[in-house]
C-alpha positions as CSV (number, residue, x, y, z in Angstrom):
1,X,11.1,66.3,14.3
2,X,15.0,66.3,13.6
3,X,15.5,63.5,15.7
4,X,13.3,60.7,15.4
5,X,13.8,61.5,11.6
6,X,17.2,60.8,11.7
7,X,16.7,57.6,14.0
8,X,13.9,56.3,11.7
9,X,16.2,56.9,8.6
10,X,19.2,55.0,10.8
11,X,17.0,52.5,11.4
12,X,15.9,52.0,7.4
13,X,19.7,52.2,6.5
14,X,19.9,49.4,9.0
15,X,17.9,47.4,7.7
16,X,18.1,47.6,3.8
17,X,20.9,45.2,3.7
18,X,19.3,42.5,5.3
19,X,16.2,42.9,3.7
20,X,18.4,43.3,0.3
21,X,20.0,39.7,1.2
22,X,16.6,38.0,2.1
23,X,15.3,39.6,-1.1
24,X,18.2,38.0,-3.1
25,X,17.8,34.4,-1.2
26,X,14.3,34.4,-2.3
27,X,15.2,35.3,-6.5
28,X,18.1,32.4,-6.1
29,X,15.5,29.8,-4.4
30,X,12.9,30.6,-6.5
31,X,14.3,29.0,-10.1
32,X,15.4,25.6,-8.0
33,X,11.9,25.4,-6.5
34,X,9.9,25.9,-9.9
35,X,12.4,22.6,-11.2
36,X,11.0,20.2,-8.3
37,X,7.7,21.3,-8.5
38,X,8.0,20.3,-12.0
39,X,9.2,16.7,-11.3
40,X,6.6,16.6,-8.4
41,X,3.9,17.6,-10.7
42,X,4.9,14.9,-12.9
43,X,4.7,12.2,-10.4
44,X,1.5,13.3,-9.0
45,X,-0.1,12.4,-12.7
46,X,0.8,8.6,-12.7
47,X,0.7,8.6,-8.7
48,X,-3.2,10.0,-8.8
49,X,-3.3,7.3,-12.0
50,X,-2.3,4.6,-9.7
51,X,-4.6,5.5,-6.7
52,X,-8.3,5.3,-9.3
53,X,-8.1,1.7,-9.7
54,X,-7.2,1.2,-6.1
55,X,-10.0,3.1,-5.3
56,X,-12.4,1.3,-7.8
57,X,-10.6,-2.4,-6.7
58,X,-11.2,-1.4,-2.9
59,X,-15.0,-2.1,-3.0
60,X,-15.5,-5.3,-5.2
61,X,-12.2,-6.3,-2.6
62,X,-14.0,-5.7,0.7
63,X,-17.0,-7.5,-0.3
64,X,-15.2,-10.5,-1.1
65,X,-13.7,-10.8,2.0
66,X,-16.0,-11.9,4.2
67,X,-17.3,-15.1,1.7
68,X,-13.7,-15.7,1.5
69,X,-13.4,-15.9,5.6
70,X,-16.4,-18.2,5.4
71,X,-14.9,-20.6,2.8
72,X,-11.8,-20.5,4.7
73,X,-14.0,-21.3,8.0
74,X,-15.8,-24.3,6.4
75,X,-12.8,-26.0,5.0
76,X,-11.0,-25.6,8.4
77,X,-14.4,-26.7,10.0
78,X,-14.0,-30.1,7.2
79,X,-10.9,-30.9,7.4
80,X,-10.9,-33.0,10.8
81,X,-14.0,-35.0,9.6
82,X,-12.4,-35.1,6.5
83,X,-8.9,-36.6,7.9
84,X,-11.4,-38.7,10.3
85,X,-13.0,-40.5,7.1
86,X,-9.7,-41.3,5.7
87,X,-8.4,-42.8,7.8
88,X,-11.4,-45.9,7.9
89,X,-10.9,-45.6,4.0
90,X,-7.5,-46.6,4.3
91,X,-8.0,-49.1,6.9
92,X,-10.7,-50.9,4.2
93,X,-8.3,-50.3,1.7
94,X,-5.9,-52.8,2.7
95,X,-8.1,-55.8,2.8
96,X,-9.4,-54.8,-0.4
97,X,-5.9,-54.7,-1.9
98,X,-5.4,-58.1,-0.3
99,X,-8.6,-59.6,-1.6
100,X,-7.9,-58.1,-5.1
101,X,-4.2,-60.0,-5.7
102,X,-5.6,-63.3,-5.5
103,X,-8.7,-62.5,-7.5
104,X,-6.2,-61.2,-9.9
105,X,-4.3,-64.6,-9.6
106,X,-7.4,-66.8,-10.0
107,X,-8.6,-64.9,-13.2
């Protein structure tokens, strides 16, 4: 049993260093990892905050949409018969204006 004794007690003395150093790294990351999650933790509270009322606003938001795309339908729909009866209007507008000076002058 000499042998593989001795190469399984090289092997250990091998690698204790390196699993010393990985041992160490872990200790010295650990402190700088607890301060962000701190931070982290405390922009998760006013993040989650944020994300209730868009949440609750999504629903009242999505059914307004599509009354909105109607309005927005109809007044595109008005407009040219819209522009179409002012234009008359301001052709009758003209005489009008010409009849009212000299009523105005007569009174």
């Amino acid at each position: 049993l000499f042998p593989p004794t001795v190469l399984l007690f090289l092997a250990t003395v091998l690698l204790f260093p390196p699993t010393v150093l990985l041992f160490l790294a872990t200790v010295l990351l650990f402190p700088p990892t607890v301060l962000l999650f701190l931070p982290t933790l405390l922009l998760f509270l006013p993040t989650a905050l944020l994300f209730l009322p868009t949440v609750l606003l999504f629903p009242p938001t999505v059914l307004l949409f599509p009354p909105t795309v109607l309005l927005f339908l109809a007044t595109v729909l008005l407009f040219p018969p819209t522009v179409l009866l002012f234009l008359p209007t301001l052709l009758l507008f003209l005489p009008t204006a010409l009849l009212f000076l000299p009523t105005v002058l007569l009174f």
